[in-house]
N, CA, C and O atoms as a GROMACS GRO file, in nm:
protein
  184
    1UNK      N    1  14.826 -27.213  -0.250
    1UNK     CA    2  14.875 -27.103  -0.330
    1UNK      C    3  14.930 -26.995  -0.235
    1UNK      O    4  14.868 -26.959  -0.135
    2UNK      N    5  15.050 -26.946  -0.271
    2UNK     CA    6  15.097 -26.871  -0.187
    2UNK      C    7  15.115 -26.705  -0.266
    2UNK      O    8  15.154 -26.684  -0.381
    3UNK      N    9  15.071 -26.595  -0.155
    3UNK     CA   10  15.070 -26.456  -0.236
    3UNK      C   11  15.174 -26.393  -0.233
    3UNK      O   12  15.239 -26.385  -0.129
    4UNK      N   13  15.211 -26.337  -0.343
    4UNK     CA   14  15.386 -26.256  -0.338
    4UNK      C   15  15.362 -26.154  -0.337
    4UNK      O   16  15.436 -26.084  -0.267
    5UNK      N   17  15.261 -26.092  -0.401
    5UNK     CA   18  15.256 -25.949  -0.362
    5UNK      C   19  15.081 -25.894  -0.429
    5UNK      O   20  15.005 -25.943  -0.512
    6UNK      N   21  15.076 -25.778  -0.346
    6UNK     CA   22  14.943 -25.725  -0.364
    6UNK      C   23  14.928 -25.576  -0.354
    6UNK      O   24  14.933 -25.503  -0.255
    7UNK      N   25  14.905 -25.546  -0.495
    7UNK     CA   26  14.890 -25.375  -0.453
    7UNK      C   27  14.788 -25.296  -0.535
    7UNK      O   28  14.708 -25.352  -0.610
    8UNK      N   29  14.794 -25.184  -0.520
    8UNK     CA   30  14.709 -25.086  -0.604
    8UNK      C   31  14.769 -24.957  -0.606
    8UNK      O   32  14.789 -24.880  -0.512
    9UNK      N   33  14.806 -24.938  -0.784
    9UNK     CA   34  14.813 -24.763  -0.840
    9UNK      C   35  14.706 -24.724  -0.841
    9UNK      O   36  14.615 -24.806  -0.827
   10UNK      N   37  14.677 -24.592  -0.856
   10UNK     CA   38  14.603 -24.498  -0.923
   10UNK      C   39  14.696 -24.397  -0.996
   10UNK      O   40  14.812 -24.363  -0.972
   11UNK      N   41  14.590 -24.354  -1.110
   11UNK     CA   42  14.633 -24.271  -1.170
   11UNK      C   43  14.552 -24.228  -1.256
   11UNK      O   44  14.551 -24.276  -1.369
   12UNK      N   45  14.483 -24.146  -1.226
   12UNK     CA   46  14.387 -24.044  -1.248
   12UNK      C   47  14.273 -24.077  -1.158
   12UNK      O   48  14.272 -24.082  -1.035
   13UNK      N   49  14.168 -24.100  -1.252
   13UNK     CA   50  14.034 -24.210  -1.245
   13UNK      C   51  14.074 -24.356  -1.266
   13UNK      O   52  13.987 -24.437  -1.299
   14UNK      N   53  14.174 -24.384  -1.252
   14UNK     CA   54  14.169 -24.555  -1.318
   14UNK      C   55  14.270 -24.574  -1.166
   14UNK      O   56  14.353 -24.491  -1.128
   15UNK      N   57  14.238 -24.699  -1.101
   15UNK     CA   58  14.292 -24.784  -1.020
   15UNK      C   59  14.336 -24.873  -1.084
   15UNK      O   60  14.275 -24.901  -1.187
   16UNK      N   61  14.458 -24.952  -1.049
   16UNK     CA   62  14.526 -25.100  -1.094
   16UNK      C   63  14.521 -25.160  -0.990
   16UNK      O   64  14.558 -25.119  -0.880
   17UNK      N   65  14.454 -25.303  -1.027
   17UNK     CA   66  14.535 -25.352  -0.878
   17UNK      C   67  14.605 -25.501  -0.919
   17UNK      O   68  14.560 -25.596  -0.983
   18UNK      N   69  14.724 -25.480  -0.859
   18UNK     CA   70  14.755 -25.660  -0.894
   18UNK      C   71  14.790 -25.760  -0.795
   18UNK      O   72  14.789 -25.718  -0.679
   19UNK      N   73  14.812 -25.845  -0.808
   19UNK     CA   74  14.803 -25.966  -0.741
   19UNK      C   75  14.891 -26.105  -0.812
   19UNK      O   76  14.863 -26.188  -0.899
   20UNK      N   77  14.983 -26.084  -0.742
   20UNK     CA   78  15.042 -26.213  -0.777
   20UNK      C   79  15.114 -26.298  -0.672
   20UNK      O   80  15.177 -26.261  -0.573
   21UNK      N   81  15.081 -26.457  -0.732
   21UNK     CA   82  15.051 -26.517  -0.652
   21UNK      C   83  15.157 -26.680  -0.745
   21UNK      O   84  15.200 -26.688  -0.860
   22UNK      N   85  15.162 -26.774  -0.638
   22UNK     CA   86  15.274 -26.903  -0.702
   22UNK      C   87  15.204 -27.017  -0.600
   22UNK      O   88  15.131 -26.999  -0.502
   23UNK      N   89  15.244 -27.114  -0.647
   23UNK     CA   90  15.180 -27.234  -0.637
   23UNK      C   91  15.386 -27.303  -0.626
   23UNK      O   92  15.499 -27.258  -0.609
   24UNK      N   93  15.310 -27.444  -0.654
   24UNK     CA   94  15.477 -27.491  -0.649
   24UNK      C   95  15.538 -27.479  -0.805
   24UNK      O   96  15.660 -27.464  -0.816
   25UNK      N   97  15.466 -27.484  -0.909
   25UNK     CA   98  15.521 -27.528  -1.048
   25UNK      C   99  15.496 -27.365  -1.097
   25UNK      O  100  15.596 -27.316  -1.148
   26UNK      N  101  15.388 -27.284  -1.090
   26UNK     CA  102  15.356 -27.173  -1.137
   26UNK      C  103  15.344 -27.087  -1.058
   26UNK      O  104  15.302 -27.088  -0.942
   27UNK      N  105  15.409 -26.954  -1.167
   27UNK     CA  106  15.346 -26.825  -1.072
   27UNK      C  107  15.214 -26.731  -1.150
   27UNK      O  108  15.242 -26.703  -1.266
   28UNK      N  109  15.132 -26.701  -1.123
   28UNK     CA  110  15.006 -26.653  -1.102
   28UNK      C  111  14.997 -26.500  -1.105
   28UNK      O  112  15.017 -26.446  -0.996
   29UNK      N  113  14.965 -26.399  -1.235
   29UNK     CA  114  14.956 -26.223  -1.207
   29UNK      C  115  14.784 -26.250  -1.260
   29UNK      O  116  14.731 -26.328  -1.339
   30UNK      N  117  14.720 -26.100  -1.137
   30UNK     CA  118  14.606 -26.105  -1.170
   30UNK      C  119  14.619 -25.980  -1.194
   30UNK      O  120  14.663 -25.917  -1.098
   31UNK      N  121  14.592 -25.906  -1.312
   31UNK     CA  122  14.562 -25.764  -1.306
   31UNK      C  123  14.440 -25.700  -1.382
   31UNK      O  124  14.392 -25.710  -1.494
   32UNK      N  125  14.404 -25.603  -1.218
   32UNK     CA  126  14.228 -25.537  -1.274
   32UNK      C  127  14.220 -25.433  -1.282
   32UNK      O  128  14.269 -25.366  -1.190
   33UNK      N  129  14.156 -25.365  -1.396
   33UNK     CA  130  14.181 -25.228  -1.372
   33UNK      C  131  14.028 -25.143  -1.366
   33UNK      O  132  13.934 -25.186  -1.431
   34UNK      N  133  14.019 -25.059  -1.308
   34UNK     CA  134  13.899 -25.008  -1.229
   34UNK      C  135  13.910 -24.858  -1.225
   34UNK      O  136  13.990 -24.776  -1.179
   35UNK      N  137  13.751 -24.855  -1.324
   35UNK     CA  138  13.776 -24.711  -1.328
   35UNK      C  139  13.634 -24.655  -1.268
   35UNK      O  140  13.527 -24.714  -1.250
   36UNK      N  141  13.683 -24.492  -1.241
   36UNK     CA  142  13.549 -24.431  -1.139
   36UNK      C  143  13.473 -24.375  -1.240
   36UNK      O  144  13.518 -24.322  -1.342
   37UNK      N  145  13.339 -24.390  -1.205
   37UNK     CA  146  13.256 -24.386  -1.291
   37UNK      C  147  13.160 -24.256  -1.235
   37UNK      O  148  13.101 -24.267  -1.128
   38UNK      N  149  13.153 -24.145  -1.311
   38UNK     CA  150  13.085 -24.069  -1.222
   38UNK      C  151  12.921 -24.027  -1.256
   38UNK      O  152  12.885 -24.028  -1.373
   39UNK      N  153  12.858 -24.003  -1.186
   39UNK     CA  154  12.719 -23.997  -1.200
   39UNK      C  155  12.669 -23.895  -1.291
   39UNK      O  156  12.753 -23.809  -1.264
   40UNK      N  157  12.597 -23.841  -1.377
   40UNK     CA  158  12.564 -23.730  -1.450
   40UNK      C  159  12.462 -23.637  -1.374
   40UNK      O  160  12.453 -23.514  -1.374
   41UNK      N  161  12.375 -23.751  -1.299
   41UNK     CA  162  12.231 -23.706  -1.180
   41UNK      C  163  12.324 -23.668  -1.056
   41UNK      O  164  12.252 -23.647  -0.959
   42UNK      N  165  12.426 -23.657  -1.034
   42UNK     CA  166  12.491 -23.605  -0.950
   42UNK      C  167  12.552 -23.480  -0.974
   42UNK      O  168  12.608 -23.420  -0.882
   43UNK      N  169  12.547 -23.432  -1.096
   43UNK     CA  170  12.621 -23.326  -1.130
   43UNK      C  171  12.507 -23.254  -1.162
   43UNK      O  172  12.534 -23.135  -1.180
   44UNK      N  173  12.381 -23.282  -1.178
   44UNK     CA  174  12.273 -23.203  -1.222
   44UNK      C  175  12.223 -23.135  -1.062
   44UNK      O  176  12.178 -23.023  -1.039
   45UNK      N  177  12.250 -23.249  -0.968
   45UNK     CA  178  12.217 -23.184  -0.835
   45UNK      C  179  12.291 -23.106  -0.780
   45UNK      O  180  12.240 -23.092  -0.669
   46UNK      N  181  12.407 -23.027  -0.789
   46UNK     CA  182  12.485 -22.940  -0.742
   46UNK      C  183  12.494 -22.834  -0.790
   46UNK      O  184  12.571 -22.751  -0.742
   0.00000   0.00000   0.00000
């Protein structure tokens, strides 16, 4: 499998990242999206 391209947006709190990728007959998109998750016990400590 061969990779064509690989990257990552952001935009805000949310990351994208994709990934695509081809073989000989097919081409291949992986897309994940990832968001920041923030602590509440972290905001109580400040």
């Amino acid at each position: 499998m061969n990779e064509v391209l690989s990257d990552r947006k952001n935009k805000g709190n949310v990351t994208y990242r994709i990934v695509v990728s081809e073989d000989a007959t097919r081409l291949f998109i992986e897309l994940e999206k990832l968001m920041k998750v923030r602590s509440k016990e972290a905001d109580k400590n400040n």
